[in-house]
Backbone as a printed PyTorch tensor [residue, N CA C, xyz], in Angstrom:
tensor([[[  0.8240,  -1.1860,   0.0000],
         [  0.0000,   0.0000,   0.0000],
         [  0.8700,   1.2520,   0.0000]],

        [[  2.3240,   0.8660,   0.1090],
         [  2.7040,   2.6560,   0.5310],
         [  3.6510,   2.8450,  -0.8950]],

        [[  3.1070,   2.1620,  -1.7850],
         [  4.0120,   2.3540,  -2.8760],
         [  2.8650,   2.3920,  -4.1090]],

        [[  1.6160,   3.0980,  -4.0800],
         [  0.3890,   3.0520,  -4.1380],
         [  0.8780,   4.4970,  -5.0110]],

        [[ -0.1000,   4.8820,  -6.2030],
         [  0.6030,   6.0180,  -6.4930],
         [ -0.5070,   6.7960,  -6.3670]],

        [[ -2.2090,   6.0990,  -6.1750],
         [ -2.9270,   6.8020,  -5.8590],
         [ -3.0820,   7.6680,  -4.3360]],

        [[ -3.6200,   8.3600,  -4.4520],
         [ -4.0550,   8.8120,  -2.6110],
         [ -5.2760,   7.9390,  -2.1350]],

        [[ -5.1740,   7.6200,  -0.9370],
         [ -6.3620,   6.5760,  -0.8510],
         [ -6.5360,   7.3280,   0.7570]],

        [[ -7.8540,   7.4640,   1.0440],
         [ -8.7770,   8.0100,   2.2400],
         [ -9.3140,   7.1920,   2.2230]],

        [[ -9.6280,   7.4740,   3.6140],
         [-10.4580,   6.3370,   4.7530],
         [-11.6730,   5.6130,   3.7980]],

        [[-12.3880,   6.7360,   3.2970],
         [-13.7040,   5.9850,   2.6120],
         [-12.9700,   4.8190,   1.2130]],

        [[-12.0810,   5.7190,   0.6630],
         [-11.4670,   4.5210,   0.1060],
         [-11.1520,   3.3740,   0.0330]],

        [[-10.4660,   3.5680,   1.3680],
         [ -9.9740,   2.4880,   2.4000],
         [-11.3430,   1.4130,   2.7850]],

        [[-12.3030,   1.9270,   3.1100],
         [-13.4550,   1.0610,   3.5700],
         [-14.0320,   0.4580,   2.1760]],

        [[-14.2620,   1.0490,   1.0630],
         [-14.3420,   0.4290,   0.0000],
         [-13.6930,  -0.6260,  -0.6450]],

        [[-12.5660,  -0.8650,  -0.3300],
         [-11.4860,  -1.9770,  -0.7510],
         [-11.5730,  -2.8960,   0.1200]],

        [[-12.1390,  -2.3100,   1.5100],
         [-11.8730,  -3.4230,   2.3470],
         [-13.2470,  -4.3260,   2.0370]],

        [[-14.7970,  -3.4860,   1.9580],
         [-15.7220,  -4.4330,   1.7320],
         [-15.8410,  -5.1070,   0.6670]],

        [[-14.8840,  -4.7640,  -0.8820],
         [-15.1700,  -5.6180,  -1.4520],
         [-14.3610,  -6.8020,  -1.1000]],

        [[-13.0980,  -6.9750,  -0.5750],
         [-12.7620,  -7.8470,   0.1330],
         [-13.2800,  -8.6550,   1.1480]],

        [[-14.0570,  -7.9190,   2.0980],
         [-15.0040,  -9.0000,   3.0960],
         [-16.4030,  -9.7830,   2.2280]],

        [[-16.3750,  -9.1900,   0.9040],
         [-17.2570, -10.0870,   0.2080],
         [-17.3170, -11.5940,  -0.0280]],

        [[-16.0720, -11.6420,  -0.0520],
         [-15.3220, -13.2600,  -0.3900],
         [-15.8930, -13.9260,   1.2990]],

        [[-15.6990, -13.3100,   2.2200],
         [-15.7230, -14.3760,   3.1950],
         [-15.0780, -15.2630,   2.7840]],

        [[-16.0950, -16.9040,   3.0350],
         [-15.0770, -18.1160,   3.0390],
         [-15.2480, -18.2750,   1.5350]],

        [[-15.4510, -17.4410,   0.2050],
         [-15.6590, -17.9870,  -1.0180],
         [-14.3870, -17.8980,  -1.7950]],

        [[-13.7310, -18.4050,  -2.0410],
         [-12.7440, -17.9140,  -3.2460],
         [-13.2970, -17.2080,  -4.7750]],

        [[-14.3940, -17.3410,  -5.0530],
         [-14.8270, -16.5100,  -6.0050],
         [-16.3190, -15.8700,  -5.8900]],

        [[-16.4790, -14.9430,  -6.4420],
         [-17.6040, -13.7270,  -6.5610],
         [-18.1960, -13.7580,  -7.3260]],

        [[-19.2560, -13.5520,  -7.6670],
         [-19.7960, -12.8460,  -9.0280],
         [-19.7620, -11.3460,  -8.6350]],

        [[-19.2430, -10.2840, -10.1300],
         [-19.2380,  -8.8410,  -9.8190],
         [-20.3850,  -8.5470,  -9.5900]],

        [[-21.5420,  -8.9560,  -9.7720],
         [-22.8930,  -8.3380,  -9.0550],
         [-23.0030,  -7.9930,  -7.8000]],

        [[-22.3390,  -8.4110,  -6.6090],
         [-21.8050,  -8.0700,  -5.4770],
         [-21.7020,  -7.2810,  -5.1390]],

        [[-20.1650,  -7.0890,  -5.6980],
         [-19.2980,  -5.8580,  -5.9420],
         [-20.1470,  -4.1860,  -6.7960]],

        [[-20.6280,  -4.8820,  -7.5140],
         [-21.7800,  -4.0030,  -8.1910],
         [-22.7310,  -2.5550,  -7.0580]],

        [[-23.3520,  -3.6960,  -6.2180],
         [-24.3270,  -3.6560,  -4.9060],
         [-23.3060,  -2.5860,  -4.0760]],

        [[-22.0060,  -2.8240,  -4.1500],
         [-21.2810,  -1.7290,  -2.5400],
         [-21.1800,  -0.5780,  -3.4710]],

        [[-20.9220,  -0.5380,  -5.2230],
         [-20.9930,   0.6350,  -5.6440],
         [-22.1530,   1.4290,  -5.9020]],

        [[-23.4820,   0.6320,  -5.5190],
         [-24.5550,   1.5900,  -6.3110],
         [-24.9680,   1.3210,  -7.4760]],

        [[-24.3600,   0.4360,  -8.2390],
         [-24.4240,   0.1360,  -9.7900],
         [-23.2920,   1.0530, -10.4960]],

        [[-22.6560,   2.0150,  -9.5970],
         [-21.4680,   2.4000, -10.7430],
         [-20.2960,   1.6100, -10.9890]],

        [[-20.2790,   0.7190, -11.6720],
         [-19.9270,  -0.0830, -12.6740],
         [-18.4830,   0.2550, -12.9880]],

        [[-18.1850,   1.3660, -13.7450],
         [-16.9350,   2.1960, -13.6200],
         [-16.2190,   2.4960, -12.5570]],

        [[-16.7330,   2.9970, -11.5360],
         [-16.0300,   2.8920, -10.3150],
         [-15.2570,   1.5980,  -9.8260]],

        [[-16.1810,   0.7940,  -9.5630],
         [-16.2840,  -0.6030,  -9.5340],
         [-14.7080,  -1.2530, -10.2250]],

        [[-14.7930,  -1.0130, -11.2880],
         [-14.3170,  -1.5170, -12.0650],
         [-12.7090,  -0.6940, -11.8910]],

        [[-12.6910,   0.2520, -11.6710],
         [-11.2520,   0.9380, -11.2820],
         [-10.9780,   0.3260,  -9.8300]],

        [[-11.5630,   0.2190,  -8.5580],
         [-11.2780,  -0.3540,  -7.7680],
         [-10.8380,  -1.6300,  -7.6090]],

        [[-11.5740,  -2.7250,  -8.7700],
         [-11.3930,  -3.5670,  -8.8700],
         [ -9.5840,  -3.9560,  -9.5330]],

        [[ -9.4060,  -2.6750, -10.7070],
         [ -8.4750,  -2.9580, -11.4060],
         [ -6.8770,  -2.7440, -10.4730]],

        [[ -7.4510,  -1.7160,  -9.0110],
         [ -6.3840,  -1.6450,  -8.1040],
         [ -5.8650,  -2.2960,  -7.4120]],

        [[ -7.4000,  -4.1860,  -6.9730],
         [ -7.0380,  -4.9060,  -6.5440],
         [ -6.5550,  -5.7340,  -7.1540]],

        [[ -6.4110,  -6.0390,  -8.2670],
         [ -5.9650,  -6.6330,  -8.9570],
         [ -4.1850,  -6.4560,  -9.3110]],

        [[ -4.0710,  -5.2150,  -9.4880],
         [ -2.9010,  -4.5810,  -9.2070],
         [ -2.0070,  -5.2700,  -8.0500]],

        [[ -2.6080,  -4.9740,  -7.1410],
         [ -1.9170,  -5.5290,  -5.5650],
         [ -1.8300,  -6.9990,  -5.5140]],

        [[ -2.3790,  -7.3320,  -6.6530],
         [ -2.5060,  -9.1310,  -6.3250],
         [ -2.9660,  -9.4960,  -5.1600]],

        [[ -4.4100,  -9.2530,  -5.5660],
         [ -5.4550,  -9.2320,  -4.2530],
         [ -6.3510, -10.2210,  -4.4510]],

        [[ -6.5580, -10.1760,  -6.6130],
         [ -7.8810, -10.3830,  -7.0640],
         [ -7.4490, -10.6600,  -7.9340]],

        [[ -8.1260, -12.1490,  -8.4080],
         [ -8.0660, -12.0280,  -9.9930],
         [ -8.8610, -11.8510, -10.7420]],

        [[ -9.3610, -11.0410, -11.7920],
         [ -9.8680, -10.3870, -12.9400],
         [-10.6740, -12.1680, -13.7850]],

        [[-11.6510, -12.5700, -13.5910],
         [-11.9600, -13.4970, -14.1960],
         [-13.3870, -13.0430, -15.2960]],

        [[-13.1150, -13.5800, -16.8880],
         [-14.0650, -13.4360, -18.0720],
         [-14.2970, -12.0010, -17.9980]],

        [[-13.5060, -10.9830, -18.3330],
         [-13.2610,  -9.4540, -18.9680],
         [-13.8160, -10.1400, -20.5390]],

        [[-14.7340,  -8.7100, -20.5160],
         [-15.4050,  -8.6880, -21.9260],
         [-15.5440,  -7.5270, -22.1290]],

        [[-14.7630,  -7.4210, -23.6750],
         [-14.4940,  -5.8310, -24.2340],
         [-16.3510,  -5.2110, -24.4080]],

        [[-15.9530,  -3.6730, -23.5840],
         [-17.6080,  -3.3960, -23.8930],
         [-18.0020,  -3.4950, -22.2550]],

        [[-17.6100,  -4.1190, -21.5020],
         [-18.3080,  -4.2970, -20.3090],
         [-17.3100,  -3.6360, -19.2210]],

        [[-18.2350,  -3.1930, -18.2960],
         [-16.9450,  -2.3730, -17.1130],
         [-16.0100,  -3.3570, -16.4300]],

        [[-17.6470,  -4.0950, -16.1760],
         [-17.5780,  -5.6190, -14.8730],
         [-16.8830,  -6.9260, -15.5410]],

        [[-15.4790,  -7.9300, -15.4080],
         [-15.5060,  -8.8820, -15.0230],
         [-16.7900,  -9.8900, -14.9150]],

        [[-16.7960, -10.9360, -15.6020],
         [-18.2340, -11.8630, -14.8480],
         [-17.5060, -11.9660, -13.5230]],

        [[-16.4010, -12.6660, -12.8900],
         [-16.1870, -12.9090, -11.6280],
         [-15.0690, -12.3150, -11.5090]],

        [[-14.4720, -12.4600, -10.2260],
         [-13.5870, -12.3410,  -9.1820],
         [-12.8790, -13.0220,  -8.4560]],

        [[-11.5120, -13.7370,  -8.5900],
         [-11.1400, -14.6840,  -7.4580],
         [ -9.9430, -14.0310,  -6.5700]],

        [[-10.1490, -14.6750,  -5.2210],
         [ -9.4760, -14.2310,  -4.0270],
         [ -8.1080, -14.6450,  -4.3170]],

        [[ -7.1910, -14.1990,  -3.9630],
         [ -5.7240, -14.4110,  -4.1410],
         [ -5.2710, -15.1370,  -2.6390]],

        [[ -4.2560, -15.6970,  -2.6520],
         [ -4.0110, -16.2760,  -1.5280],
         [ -3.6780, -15.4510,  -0.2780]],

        [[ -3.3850, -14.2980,  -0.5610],
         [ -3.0150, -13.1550,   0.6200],
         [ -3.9210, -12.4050,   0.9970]],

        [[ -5.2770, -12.7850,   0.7570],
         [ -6.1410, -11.7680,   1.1260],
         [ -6.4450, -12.0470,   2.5700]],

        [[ -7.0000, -13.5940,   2.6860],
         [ -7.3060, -13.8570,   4.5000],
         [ -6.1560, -12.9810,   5.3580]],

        [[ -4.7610, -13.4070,   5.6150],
         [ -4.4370, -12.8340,   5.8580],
         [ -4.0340, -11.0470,   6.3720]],

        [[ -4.5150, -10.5260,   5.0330],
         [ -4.3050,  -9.2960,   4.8090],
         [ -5.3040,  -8.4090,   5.3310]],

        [[ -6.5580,  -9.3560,   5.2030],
         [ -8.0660,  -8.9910,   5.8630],
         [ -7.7420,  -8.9100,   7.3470]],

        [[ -6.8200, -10.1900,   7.9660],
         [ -7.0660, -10.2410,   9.4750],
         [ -6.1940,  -9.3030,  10.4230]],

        [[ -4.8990,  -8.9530,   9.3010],
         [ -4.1780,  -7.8230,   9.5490],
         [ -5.1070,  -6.3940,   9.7710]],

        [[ -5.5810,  -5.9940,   9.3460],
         [ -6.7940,  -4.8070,   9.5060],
         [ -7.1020,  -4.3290,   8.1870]],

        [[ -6.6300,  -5.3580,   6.6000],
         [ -6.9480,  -4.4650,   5.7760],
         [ -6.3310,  -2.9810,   5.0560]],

        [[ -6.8880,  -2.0580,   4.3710],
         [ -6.7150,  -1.4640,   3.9930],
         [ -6.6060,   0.1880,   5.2170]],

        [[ -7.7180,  -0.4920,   6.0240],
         [ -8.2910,   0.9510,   7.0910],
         [ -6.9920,   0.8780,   8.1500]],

        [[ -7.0990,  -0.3870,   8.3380],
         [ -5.8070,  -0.5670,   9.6500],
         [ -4.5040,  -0.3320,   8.7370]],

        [[ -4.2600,  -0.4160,   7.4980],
         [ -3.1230,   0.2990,   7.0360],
         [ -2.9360,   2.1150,   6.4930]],

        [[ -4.1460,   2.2210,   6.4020],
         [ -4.4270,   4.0620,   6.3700],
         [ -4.3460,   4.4380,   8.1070]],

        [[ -4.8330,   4.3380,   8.6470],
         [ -5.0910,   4.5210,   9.7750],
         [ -3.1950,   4.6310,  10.3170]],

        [[ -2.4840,   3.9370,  10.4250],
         [ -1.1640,   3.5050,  10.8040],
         [ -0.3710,   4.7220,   9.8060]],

        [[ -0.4830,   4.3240,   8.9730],
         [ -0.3460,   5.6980,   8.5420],
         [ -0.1250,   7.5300,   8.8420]],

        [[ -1.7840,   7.3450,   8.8690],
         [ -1.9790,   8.4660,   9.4150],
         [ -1.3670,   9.2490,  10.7390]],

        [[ -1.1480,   7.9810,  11.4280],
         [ -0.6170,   8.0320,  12.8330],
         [  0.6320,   8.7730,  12.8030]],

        [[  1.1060,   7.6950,  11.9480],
         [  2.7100,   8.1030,  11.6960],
         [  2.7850,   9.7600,  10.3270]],

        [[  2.0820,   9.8390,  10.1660],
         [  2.2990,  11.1690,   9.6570],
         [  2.2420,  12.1330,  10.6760]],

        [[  0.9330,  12.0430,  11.8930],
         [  0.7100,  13.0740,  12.6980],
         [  2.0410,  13.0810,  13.5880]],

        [[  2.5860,  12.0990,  14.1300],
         [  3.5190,  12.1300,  14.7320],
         [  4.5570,  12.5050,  14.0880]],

        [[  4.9600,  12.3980,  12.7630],
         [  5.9260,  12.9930,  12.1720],
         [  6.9950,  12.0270,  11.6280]],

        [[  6.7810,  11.1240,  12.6910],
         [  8.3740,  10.1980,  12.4970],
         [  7.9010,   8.5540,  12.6380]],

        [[  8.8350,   8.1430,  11.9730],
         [  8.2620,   6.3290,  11.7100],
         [  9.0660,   5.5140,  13.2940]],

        [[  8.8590,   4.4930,  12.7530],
         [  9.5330,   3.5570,  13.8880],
         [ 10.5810,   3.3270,  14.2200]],

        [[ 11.8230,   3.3430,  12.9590],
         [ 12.9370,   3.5350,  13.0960],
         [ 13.2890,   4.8860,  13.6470]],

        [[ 13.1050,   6.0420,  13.1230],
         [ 13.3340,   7.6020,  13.4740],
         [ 13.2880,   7.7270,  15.1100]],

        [[ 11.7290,   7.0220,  15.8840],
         [ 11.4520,   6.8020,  17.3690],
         [ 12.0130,   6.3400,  17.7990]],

        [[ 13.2690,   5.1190,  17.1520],
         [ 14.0120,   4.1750,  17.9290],
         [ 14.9300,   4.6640,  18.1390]],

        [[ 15.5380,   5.4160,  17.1270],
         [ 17.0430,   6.1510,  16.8050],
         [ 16.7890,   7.0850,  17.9800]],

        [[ 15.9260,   8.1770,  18.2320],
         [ 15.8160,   9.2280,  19.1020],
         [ 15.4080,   8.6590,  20.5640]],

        [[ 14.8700,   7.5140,  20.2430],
         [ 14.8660,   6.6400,  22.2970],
         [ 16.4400,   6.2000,  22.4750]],

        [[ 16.8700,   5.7930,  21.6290],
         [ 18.4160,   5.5840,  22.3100],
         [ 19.2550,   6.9210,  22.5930]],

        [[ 18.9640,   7.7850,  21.7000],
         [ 19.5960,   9.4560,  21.7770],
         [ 19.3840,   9.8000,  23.2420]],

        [[ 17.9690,   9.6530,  23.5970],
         [ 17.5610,  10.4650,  24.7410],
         [ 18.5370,   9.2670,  25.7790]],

        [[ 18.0780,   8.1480,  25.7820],
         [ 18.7860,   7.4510,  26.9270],
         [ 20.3840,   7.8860,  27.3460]],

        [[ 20.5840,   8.1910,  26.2690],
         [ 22.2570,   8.6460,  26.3680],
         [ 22.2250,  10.0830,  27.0960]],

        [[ 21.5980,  10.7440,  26.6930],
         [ 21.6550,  12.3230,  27.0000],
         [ 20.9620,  11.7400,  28.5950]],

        [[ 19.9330,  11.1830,  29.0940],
         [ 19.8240,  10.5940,  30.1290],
         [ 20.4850,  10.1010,  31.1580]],

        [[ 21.6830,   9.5350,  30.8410],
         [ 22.9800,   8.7180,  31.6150],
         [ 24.0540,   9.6160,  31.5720]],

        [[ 24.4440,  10.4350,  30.7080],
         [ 25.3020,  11.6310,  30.2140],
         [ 24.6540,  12.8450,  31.8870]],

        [[ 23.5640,  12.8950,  31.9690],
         [ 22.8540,  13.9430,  32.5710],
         [ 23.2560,  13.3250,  34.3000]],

        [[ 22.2190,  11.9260,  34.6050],
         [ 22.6200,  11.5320,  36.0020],
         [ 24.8130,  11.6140,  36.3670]],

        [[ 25.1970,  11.0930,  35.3020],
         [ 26.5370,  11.5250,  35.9690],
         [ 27.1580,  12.6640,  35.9790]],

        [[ 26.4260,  13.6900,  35.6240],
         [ 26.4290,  14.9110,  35.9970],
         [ 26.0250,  15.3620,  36.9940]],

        [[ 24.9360,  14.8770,  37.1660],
         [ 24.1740,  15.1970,  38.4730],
         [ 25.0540,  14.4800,  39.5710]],

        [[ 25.7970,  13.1480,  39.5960],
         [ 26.0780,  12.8080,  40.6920],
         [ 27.6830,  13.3690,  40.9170]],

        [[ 28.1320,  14.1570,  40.0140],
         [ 29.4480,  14.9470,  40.1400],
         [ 28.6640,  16.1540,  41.0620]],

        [[ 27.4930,  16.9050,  40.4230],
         [ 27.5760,  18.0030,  41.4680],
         [ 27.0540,  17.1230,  42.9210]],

        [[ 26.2490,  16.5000,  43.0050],
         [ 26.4320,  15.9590,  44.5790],
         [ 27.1580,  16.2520,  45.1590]],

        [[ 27.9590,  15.2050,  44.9330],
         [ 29.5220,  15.0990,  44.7820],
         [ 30.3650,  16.7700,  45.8550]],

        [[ 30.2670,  17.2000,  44.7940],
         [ 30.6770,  19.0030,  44.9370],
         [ 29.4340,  19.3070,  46.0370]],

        [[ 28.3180,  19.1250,  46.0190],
         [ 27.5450,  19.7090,  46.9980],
         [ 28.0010,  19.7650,  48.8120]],

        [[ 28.0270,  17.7480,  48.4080],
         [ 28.5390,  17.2240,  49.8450],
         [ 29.7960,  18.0080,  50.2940]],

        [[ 30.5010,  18.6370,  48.9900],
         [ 32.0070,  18.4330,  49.6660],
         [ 32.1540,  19.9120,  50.2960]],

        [[ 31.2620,  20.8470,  49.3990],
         [ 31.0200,  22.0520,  50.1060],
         [ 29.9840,  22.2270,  51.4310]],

        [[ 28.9140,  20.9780,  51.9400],
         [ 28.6280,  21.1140,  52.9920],
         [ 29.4570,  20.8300,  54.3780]],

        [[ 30.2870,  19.9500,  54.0060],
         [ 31.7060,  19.4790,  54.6680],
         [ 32.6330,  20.5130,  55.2930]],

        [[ 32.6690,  21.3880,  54.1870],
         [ 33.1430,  22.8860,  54.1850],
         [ 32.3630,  23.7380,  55.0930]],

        [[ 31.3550,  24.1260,  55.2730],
         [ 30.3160,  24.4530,  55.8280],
         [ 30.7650,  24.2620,  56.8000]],

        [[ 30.5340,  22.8750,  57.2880],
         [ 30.5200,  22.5690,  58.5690],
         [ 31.9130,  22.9220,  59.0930]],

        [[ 33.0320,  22.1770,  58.8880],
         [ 34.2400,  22.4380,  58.9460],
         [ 34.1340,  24.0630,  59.4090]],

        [[ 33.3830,  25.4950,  58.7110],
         [ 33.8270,  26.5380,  58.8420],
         [ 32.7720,  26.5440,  60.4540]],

        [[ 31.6140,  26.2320,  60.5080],
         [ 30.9410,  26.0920,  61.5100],
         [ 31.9270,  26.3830,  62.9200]],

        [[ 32.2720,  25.0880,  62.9640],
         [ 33.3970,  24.1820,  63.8560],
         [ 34.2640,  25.3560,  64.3720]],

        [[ 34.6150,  25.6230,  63.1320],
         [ 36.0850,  26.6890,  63.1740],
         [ 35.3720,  28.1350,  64.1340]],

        [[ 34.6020,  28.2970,  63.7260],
         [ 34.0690,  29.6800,  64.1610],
         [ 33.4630,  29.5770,  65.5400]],

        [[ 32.8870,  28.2250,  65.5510],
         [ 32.3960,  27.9630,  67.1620],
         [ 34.0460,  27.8670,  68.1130]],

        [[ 34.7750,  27.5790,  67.9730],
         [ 36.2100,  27.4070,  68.4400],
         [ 36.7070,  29.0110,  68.6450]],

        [[ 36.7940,  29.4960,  67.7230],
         [ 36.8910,  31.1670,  67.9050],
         [ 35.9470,  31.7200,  68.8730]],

        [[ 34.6740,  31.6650,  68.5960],
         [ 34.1070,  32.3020,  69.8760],
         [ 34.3250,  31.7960,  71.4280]],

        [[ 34.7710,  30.1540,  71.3520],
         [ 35.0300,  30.0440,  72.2850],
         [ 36.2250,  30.1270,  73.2700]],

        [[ 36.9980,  30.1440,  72.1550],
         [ 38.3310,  30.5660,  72.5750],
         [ 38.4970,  32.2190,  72.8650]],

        [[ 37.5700,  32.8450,  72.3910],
         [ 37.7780,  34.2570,  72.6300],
         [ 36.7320,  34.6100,  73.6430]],

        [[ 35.9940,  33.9250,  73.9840],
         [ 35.2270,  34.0470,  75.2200],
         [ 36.1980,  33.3270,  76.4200]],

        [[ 36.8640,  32.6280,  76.3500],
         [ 37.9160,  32.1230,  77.2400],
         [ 38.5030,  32.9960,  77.8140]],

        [[ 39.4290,  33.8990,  76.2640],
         [ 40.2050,  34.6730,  77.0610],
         [ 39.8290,  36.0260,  77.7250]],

        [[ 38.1980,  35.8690,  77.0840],
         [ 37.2280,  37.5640,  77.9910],
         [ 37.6920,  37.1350,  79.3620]],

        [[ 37.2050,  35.8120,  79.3300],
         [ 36.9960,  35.6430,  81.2910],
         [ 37.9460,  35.7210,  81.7380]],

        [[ 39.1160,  35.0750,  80.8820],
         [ 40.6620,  35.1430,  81.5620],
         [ 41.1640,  36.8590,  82.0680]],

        [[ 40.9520,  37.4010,  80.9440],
         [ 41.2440,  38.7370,  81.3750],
         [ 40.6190,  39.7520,  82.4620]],

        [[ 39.2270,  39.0320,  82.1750],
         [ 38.2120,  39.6460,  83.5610],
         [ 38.6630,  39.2510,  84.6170]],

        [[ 39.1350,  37.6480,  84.7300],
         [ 39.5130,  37.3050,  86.2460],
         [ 40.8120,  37.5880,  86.5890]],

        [[ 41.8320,  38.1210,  85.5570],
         [ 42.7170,  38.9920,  86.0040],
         [ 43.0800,  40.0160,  86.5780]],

        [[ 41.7890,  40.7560,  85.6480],
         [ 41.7070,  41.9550,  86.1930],
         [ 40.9260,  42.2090,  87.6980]],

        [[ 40.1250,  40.9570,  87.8570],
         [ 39.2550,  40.9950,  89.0670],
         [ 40.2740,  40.6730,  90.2960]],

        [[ 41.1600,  39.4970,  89.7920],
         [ 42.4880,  39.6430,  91.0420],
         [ 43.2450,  40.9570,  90.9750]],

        [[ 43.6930,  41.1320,  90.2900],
         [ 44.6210,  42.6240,  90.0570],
         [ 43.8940,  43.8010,  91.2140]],

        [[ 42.6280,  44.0040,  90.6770],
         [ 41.5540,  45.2330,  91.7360],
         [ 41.7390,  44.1860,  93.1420]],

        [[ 41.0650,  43.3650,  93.2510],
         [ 41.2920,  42.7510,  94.6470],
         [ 42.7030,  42.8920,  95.3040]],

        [[ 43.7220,  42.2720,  94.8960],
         [ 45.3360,  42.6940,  95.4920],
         [ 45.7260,  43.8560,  95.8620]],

        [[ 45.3710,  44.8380,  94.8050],
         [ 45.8580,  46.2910,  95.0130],
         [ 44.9680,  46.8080,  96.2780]]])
């Protein structure tokens, strides 16, 4: 289907598919059928028909110059299959998907491994600044420490000097 040179829409899509669910379990049709999903346009019919045929879907059985219709129709061996796959709709549809999204399956795969990298690239970044975080809270503390030691050492020597001076006044 993706090498299709027509454009084919959904209603399209549902058209190919019912003349295909026509067969059910039959391997062959009469185009009167097929006739019935077009309305009697015959021409239509008959271009749709010539697309399945194309795809090796269908074979074209008793073409008579003058006539739109084939007397019959036979199922090709890939149609069950192709039917249980979703058809024509479940291949527009998939499609469509992948147009809205932009990018196919390979493109999504290529860019999930990209991101995983930029992902693992990122956490060992993150665990370097940790890293640096811890080592500057360390620091922190360390200056903490240091500064509690200063006040206490300089509150030491307040008292020392007070009780110097408090003997000194007492003696004299």
């Amino acid at each position: 289907m993706d090498n299709l040179s027509i454009t084919l829409t959904s209603a399209k899509c549902e058209l190919l598919d019912n003349i295909l669910k026509e067969f059910k379990d039959e391997a062959y049709i009469k185009t009167d059928r097929v006739s019935k999903i077009f309305r009697g346009n015959d021409i239509l019919a008959a271009d749709y028909l010539g697309l399945l045929a194309q795809l090796q879907l269908i074979t074209l059985i008793g073409e008579v110059e003058g006539y739109a219709l084939p007397a019959m129709i036979g199922k090709q061996s890939g149609v069950n299959m192709f039917m249980s796959e979703g058809g024509f709709m479940r291949r527009f549809e998939l499609k469509q998907l992948q147009e809205t999204a932009g990018k196919g399956l390979q493109e999504l795969q290529t860019e999930n491994l990209n991101l995983s990298s930029i992902n693992r690239t990122n956490k060992e970044k993150m665990e370097q600044m940790e890293n640096v975080i811890r080592q500057y809270q360390e620091q922190v503390e360390l200056l903490k420490q240091s500064n509690f030691n200063q006040i206490f050492i300089r509150s030491g020597f307040f008292l020392l000097g007070a009780a110097l001076t408090w003997l000194l006044i007492t003696l004299l």
